[in-house]
LOGU-955146 format. One line per 2 residues: their letters; for each residue x, y, z of C-alpha. Coordinates in pm, 1 decimal. Layout:
A	X:Y:Z; ...
***
This chain:
XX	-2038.9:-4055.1:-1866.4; -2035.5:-3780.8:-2084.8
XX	-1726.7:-3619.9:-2218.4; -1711.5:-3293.3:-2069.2
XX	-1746.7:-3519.8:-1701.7; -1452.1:-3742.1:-1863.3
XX	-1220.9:-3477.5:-1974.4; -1265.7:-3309.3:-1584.0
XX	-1201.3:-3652.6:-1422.4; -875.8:-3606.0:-1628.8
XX	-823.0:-3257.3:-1530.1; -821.5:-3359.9:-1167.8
XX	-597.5:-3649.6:-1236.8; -393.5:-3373.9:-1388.7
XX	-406.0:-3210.5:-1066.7; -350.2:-3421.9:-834.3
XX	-46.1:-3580.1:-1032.0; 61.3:-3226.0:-1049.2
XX	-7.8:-3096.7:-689.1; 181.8:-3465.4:-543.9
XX	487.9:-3390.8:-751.8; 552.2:-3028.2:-620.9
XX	473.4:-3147.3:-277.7; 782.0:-3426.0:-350.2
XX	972.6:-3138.7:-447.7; 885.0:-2922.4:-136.9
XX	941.2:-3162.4:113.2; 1298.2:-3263.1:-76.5
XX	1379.3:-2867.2:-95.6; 1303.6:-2847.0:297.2
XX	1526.6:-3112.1:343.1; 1780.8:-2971.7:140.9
XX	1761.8:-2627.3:363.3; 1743.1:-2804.8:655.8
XX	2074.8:-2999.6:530.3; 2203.3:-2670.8:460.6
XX	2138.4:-2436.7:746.7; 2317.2:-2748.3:971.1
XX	2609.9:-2755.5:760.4; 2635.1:-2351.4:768.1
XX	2598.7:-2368.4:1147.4; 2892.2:-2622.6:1185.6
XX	3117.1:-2436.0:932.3; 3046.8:-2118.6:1146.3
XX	3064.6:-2280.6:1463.8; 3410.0:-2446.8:1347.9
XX	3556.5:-2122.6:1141.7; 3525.4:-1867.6:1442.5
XX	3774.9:-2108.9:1647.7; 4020.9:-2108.0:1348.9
XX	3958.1:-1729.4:1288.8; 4032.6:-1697.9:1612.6
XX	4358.9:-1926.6:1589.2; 4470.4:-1735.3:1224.0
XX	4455.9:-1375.9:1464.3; 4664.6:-1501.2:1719.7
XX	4894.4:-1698.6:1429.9; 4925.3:-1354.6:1241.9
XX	5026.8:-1180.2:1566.3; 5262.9:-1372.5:1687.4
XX	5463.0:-1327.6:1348.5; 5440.9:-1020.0:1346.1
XX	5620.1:-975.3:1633.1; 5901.1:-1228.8:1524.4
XX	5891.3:-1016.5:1221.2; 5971.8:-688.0:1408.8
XX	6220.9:-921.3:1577.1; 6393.0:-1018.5:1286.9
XX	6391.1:-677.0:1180.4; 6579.6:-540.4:1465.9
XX	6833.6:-844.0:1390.0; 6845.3:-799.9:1051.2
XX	6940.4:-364.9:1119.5; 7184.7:-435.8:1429.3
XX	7372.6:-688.7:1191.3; 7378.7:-444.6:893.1
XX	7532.0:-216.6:1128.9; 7809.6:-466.8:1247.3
XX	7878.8:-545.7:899.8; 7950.7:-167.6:840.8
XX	8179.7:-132.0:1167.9; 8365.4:-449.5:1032.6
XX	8421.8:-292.3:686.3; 8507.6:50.6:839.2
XX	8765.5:-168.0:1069.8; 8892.8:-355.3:759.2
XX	8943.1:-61.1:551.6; 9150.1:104.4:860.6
XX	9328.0:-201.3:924.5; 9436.5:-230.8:521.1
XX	9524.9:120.6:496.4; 9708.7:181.1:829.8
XX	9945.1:-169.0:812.3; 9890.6:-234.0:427.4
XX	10091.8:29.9:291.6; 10371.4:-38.5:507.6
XX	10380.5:-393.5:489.3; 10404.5:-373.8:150.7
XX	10712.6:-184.2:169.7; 10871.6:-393.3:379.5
XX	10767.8:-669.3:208.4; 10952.8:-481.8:-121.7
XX	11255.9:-391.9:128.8; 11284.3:-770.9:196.5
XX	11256.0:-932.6:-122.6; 11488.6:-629.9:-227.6
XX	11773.4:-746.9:33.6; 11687.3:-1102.5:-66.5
XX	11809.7:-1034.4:-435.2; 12058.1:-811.3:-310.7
XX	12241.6:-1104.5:-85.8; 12153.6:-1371.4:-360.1
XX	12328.8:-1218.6:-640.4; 12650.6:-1165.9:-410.2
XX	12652.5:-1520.1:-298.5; 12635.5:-1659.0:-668.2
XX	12966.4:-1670.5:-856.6; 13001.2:-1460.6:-1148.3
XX	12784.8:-1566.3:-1463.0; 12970.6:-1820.3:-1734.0
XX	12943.6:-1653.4:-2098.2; 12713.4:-1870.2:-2321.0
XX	12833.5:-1986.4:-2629.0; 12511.1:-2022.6:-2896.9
XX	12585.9:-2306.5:-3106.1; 12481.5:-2233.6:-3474.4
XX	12282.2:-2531.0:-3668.2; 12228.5:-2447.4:-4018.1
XX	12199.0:-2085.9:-3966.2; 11969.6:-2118.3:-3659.8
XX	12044.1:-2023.7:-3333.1; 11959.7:-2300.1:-3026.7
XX	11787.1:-2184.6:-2735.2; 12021.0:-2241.0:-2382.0
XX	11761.2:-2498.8:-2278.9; 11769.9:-2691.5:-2597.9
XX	12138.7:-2732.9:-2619.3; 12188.9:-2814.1:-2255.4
XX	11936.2:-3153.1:-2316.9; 12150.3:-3185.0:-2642.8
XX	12473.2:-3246.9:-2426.9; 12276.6:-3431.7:-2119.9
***
């Protein structure tokens, strides 16, 4: 054998090693898109279903929403026809039961002062040129 027939035997070694090593790699890639295009058609054939599921999910609160809503504006407007009540209520009775009140607690005063007896004089006693507070020298004598 000559070398130029030597170096071609080589060549198609070459080759062939080549030509078996992208057909590995084909068939593994066809594989891999087979793998693939199943796995796409499940996710789509699973994800319509919960699309599906999310629309009628979404709708449904939106209409609790709006329900809410209407809730949420007819108790606003009770809360304002309480206050306006309150605020009537305070300023129709509160004025004069406070001056009734006043009237009462005035009579009260009135009738307790004529029922006590007529206030003793105090004496201050005098310690080393200091005057003793009422309360002091009554828990001096006690």
């Amino acid at each position: 054998m000559s070398g130029g027939e030597v170096a071609g035997i080589l060549v198609a070694v070459f080759w062939a090693i080549l030509v078996s090593f992208l057909a590995v790699v084909l068939v593994r890639l066809a594989q891999v898109l087979k793998a693939t295009t199943k796995l796409v058609a499940d996710v789509t054939d699973q994800a319509v279903p919960l699309l599906a599921d999310a629309s009628t999910t979404v709708r449904s609160a939106r209409t609790q929403l709006d329900r809410v809503d209407a809730i949420a504006s007819d108790v606003q407007e009770v809360t304002s026809n309480a206050s306006a009540l309150s605020s009537t209520v305070a300023s129709t009775f509160g004025g004069p039961l406070v001056k009734v009140a006043a009237f009462g607690y005035g009579v009260r005063k009135a009738l307790g002062k004529a029922d006590e007896a007529p206030a003793k004089t105090t004496r201050r006693s005098v310690i080393v040129g200091r005057t003793v507070p009422a309360a002091r020298r009554r828990k001096q004598k006690g």
